[in-house]
N, C-alpha and C positions, 0 to 999 in steps of 0.2 A: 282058055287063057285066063292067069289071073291078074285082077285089077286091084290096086289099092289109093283107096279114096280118103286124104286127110281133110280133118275140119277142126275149128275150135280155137286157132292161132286170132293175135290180137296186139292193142297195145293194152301194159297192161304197169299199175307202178307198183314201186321197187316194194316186196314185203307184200305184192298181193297175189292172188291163186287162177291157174285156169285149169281147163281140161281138153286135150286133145283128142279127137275121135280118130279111126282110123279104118272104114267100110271095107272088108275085105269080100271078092267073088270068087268064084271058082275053087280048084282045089289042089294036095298035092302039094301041101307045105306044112312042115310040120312045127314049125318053129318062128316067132316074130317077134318083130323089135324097133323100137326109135332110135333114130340117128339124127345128129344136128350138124352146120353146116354154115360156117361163117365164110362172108367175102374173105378169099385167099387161101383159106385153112385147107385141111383135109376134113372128110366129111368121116364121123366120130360116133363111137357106139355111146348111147345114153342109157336105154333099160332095154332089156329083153328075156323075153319070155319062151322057155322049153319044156317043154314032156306036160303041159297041160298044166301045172301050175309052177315050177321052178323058176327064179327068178333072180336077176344077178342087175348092179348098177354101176354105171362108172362113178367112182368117189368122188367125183365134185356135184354127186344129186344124192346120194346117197341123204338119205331121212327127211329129205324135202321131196321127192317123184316117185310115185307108184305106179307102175306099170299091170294091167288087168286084163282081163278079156271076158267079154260077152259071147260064149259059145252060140244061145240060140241064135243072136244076129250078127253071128260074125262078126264082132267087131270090138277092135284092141283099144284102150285107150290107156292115157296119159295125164295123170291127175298131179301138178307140179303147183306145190306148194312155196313161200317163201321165196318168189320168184327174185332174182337180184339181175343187173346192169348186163353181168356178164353170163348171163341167161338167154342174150336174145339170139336168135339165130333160125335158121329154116330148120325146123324140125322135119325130118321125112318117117314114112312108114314101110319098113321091111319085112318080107317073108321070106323064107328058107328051108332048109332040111335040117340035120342036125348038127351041119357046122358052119350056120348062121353068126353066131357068136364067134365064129373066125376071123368074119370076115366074107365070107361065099354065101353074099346073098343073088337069091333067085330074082324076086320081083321087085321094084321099090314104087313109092308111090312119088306125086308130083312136089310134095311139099305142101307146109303151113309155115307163113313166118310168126314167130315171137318176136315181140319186141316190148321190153323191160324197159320202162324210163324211170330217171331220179331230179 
């Protein structure tokens, strides 16, 4: 079975930086990614990560969020820079195969909220 454990979310103001961790166990995914997740919305690809370093962003993060991964401990993170207002949101942690980036994800995790004030 795997697990995915996010941490790192916060409040945080407008123009400042955090970092999202994302504890992955088990095994059986080859591909991972952040999704975020406002009251009402659909819940929305942010960065993800394939083939071990490939990397893609939705354009509203694009040159402000990095998306990385720590092979020896498992674990993804989310280094978001330039945070702004409409940044804030439940950021979740996904794992998949390789049409993760479709949309077909396998595990998700429980969530972390951001929360951006001005």
């Amino acid at each position: 079975q795997v697990q995915l454990v996010e941490s790192g979310g916060g409040l945080v103001q407008t123009g400042g930086s955090l970092r999202l961790s994302c504890a992955a166990s088990g095994s059986g995914f080859s591909a991972m990614a952040w999704y975020r997740q406002a009251p009402g919305k659909q819940r929305e690809l942010v960065a993800a990560l394939t083939g071990g370093t490939s990397t893609m962003y939705a354009d509203s993060v694009k040159g402000r969020f990095t998306i990385s991964r720590d092979n020896a401990k498992n674990t993804l993170y989310l280094q978001m820079d330039t945070l702004k207002p409409e940044d804030t949101d439940v950021y979740y942690c996904a794992a998949g195969g390789r049409w993760l980036i479709l949309g077909k994800v396998d595990y998700w995790g429980k969530g972390t909220l951001v929360t951006v004030s001005s």
